[in-house]
Residue frames relative to the residue before (quaternion, step in Angstrom):
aa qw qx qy qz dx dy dz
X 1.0000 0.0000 0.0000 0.0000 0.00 0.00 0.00
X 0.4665 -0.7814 0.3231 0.2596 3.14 -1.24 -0.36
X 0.3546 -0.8987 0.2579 0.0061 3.15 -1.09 0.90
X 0.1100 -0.9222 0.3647 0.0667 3.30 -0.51 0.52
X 0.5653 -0.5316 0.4543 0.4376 3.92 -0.89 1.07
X 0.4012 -0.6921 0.5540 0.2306 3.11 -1.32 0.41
X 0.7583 0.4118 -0.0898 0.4973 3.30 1.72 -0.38
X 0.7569 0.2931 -0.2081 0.5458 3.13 1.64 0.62
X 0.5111 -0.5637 0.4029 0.5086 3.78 -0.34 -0.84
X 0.2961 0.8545 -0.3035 0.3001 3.24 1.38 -0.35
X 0.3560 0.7828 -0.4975 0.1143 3.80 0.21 0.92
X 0.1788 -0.7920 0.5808 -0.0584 4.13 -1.19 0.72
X 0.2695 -0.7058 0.6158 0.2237 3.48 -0.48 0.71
X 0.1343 -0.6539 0.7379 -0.0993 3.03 -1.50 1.50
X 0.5994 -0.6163 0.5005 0.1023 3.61 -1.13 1.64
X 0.6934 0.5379 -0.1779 0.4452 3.48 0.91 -1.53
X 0.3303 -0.6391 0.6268 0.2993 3.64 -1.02 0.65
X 0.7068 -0.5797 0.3216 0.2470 3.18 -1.23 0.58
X 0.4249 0.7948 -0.1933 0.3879 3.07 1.96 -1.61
X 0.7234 0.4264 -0.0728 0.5382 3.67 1.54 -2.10
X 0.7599 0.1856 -0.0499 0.6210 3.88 1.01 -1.05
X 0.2238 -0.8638 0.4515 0.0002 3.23 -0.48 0.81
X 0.7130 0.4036 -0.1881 0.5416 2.78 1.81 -0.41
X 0.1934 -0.7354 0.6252 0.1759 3.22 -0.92 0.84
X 0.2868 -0.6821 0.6657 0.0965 4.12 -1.06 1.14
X 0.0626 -0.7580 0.6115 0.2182 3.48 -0.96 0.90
X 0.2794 -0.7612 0.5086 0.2895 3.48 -0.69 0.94
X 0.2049 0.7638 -0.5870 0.1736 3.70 1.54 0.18
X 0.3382 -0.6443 0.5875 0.3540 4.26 -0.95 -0.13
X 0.6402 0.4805 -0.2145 0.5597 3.31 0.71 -0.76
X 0.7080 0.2112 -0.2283 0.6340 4.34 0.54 0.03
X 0.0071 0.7792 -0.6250 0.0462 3.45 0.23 -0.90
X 0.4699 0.7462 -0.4171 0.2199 3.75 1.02 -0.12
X 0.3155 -0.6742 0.6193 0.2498 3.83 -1.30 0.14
X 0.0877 0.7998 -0.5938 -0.0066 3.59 -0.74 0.70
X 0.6967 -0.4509 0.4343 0.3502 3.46 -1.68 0.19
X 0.3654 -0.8131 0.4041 0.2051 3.88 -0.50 0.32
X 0.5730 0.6122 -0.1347 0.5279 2.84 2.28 -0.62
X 0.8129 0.3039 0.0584 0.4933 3.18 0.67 -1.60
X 0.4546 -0.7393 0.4489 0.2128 3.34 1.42 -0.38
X 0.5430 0.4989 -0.3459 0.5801 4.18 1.28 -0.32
X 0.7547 -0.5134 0.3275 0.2441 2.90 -1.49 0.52
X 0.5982 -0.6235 0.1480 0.4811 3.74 -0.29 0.99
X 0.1382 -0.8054 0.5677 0.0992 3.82 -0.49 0.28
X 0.3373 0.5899 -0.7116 0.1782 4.10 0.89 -0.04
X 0.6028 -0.1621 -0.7010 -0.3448 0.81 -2.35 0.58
X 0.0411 0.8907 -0.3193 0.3210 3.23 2.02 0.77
X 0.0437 0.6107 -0.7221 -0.3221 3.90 -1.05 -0.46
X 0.7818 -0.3732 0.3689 0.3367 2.43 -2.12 0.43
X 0.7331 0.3966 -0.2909 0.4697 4.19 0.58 -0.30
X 0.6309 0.4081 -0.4318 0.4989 3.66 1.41 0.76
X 0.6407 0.5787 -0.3338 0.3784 3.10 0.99 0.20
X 0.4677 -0.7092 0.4499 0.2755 3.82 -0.79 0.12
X 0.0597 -0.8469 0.4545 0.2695 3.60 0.45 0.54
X 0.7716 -0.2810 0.1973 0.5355 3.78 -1.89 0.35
X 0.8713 0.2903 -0.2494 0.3073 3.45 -0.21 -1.39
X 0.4917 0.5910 -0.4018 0.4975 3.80 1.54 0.47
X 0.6516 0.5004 -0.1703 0.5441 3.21 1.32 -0.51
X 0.6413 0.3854 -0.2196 0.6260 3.62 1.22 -0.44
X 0.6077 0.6432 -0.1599 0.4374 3.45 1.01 0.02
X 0.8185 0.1545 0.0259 0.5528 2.72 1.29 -1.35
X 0.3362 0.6905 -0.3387 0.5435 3.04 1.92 1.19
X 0.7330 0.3579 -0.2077 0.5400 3.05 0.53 -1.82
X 0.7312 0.3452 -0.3737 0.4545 3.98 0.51 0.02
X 0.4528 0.5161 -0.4502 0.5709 3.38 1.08 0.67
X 0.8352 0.1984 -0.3092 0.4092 3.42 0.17 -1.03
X 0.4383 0.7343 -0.4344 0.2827 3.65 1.33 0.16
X 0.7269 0.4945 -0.1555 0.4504 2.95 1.43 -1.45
X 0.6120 0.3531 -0.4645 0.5339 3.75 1.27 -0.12
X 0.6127 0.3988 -0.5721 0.3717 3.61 0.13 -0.03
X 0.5011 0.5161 -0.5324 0.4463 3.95 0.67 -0.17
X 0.7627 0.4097 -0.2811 0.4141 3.84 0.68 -0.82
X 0.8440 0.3310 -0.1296 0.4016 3.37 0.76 -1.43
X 0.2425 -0.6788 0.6436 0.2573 3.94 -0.58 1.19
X 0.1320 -0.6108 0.7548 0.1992 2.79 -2.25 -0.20
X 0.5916 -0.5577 0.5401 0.2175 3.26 -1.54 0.47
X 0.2209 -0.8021 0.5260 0.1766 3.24 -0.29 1.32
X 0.4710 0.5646 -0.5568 0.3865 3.98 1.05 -0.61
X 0.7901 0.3623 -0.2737 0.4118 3.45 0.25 -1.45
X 0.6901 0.3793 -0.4943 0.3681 3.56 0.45 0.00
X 0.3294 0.7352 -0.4076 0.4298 3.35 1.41 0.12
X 0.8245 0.2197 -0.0242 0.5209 3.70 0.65 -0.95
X 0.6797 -0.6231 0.3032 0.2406 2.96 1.39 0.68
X 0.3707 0.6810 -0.3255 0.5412 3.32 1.83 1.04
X 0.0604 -0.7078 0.6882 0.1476 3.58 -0.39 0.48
X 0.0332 0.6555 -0.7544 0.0068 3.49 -1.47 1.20
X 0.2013 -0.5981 0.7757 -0.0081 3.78 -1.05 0.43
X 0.2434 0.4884 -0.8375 0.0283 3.36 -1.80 0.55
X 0.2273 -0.6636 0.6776 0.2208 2.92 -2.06 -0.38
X 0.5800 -0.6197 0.3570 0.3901 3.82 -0.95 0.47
X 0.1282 -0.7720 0.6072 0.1372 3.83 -0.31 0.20
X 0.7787 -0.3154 0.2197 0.4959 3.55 0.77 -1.29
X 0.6120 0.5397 -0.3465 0.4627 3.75 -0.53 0.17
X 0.6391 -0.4733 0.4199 0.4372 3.84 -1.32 0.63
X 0.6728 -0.6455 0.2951 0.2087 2.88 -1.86 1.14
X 0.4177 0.6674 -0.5616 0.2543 3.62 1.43 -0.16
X 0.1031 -0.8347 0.5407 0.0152 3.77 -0.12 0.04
X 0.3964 -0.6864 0.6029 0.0908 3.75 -0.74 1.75
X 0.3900 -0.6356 0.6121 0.2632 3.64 -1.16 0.67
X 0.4379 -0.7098 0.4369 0.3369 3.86 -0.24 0.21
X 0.7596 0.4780 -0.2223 0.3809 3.68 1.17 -0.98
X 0.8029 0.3861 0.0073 0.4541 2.93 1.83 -1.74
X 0.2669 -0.7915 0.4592 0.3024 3.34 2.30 -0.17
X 0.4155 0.5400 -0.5712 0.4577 3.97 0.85 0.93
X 0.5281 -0.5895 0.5975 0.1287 3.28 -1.87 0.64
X 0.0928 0.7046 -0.7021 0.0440 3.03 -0.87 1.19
X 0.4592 -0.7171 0.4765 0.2187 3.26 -1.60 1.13
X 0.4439 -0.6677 0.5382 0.2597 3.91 -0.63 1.43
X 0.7201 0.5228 -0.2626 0.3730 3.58 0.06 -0.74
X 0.7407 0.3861 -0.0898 0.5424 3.45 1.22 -1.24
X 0.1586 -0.6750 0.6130 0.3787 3.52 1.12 -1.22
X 0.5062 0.5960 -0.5481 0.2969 4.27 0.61 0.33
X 0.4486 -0.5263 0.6085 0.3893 3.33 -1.73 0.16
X 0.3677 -0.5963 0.7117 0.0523 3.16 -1.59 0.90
X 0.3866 -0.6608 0.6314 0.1238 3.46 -1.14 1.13
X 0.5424 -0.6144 0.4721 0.3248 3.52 -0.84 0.89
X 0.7547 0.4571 -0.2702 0.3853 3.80 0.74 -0.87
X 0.5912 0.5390 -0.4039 0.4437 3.58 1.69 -0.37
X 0.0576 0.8108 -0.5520 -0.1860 3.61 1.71 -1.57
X 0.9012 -0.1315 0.0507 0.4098 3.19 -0.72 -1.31
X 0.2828 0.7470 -0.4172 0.4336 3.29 1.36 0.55
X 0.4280 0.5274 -0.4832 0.5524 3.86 1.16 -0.05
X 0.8741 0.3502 -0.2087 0.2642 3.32 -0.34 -1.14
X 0.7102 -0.4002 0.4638 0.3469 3.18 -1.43 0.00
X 0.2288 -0.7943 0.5628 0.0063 3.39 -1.48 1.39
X 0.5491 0.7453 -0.2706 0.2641 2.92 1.10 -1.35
X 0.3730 -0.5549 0.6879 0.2825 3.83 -1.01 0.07
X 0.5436 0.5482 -0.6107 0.1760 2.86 -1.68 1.02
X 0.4006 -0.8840 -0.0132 0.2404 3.67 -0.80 0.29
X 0.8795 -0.2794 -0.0032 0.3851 3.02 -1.13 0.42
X 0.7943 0.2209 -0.2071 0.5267 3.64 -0.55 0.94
X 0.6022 0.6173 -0.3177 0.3941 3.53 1.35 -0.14
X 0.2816 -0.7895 0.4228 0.3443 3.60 -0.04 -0.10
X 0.7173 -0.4686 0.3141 0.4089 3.60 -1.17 0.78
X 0.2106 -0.7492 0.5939 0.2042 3.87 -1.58 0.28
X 0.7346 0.3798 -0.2612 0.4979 3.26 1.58 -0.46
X 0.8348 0.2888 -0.1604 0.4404 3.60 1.21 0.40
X 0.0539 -0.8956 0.3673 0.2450 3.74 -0.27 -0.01
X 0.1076 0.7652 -0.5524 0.3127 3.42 1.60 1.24
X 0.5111 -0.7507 0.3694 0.1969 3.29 -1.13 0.76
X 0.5233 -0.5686 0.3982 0.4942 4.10 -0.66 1.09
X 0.4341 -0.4862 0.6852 0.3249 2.99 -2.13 0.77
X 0.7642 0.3024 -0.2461 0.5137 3.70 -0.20 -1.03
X 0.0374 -0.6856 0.7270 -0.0051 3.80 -1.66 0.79
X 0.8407 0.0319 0.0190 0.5403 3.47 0.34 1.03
X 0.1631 -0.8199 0.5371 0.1125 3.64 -0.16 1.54
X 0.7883 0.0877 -0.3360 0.5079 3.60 0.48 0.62
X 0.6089 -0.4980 0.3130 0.5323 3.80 -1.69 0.00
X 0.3808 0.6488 -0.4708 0.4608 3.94 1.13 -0.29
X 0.7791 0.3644 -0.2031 0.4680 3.83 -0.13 -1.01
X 0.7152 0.2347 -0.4402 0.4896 4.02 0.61 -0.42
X 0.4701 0.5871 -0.5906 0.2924 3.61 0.76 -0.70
X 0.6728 0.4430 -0.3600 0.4706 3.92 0.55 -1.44
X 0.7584 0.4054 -0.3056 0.4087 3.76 0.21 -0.76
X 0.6415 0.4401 -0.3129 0.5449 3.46 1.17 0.15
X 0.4893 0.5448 -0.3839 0.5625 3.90 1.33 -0.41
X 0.6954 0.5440 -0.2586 0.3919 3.97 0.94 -1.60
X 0.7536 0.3213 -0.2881 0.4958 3.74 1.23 -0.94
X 0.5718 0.4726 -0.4873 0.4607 3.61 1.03 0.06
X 0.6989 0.4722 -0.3507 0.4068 3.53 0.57 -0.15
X 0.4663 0.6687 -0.3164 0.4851 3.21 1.58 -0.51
X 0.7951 0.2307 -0.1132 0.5493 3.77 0.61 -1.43
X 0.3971 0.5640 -0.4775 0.5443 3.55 1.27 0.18
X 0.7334 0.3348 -0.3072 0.5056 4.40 0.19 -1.31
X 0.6208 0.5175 -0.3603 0.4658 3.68 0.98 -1.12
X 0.6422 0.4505 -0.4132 0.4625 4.36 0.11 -0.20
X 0.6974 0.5709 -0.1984 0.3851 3.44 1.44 -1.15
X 0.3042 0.6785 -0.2391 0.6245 2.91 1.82 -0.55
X 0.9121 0.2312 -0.1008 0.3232 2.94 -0.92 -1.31
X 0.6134 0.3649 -0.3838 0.5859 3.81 1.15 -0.17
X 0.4981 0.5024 -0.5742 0.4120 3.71 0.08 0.17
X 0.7610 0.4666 -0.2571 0.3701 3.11 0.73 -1.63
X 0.5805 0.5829 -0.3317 0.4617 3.34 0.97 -0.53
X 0.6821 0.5164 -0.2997 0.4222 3.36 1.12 -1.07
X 0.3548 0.8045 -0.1263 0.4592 3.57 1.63 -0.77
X 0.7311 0.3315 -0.0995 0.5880 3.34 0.38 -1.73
X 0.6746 0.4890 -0.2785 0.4778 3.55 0.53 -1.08
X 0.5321 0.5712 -0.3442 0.5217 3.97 0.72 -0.66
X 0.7735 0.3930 -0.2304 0.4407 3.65 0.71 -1.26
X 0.6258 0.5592 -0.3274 0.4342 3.21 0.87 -0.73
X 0.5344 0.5610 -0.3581 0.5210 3.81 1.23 -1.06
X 0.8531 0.2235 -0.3122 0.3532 3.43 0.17 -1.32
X 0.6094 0.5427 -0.4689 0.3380 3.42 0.90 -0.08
X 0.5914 0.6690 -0.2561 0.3702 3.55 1.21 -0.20
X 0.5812 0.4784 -0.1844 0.6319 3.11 1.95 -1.13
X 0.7453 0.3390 -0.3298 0.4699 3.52 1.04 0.39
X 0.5982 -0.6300 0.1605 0.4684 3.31 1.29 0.23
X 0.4764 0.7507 -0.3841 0.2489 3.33 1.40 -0.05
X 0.5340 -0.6949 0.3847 0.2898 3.33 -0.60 0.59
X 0.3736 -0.7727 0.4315 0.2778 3.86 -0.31 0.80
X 0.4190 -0.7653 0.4812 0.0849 3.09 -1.21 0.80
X 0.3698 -0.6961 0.5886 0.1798 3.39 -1.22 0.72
X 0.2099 -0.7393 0.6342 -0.0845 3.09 -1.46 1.93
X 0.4553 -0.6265 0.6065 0.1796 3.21 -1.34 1.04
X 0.5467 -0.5010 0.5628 0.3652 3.62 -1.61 0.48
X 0.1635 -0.6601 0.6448 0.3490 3.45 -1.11 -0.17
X 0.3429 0.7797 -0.5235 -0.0193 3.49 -0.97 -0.22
């Protein structure tokens, strides 16, 4: 029968059942690509197709990886200002946080830069207690957890938080895309979807 690249337009009639060749060669110059004959993903012998991770399992299980370190890992916005990439992470101590490269303040709690002249002016002053949140202000706590026991859990809670929240959002995404297939296989015209965020 005949066949076709999954990654191009490229099709060739190939004698062999797939079942025997599994691979499909595009001889396309421009794709040149090897793919599965079954599964359509990129070839994967000596694998089957159900040991392997396919594209959109892999895109899937990315964006909720990299969702969940950005819930953990800050960055310096000065330095990314100029085209610096700093990363830190909290370990212990109040949330005013020191950039390691640029020695600027960045606020753990908020993920904001902190002017040197406000410092601890960002945060909360007020008296009141612990673990509650302010009534007379909504600046953001200096301290998140009075030992490394208490942020480790409150850090585990917001990675899991932006870890269910990506998961979320790629169903839905997956969802929107589902409609759009079946509305296409009926002739409807597909629609155009805004991000949420």
């Amino acid at each position: 029968g005949v066949e076709r690249c999954p990654f191009c337009d490229f099709a060739m009639e190939m004698a062999v059942p797939p079942e025997v060749n599994k691979v499909f060669h595009c001889f396309n110059e421009s794709c040149g690509k090897e793919s599965c004959r079954l599964c359509k993903e990129p070839s994967h012998l000596p694998y089957k197709c159900s040991e392997v991770e396919k594209q959109d399992q892999t895109k899937y299980r990315l964006t909720v990886e990299e969702k969940m370190t950005e819930a953990l890992v800050r960055e310096c916005l000065a330095c990314k200002a100029k085209g610096i990439l700093s990363r830190f992470v909290k370990e212990d101590g109040c949330n005013k946080m020191t950039c390691p490269k640029c020695r600027g303040y960045v606020c753990y709690q908020c993920n904001a830069q902190i002017d040197r002249k406000v410092a601890y002016g960002h945060f909360c002053d007020h008296p009141r207690t612990p673990g509650k949140p302010c009534t007379k202000c909504t600046k953001c706590d200096l301290w998140t957890g009075n030992t490394v026991k208490d942020l480790q859990r409150i850090e585990a809670k917001r990675v899991r938080e932006a870890g269910m929240k990506a998961k979320d959002d790629a169903y839905d995404d997956l969802a929107i895309l589902k409609e759009d297939e079946e509305a296409a296989d009926e002739g409807a015209p597909r629609r155009k979807h805004r991000r949420r965020h």
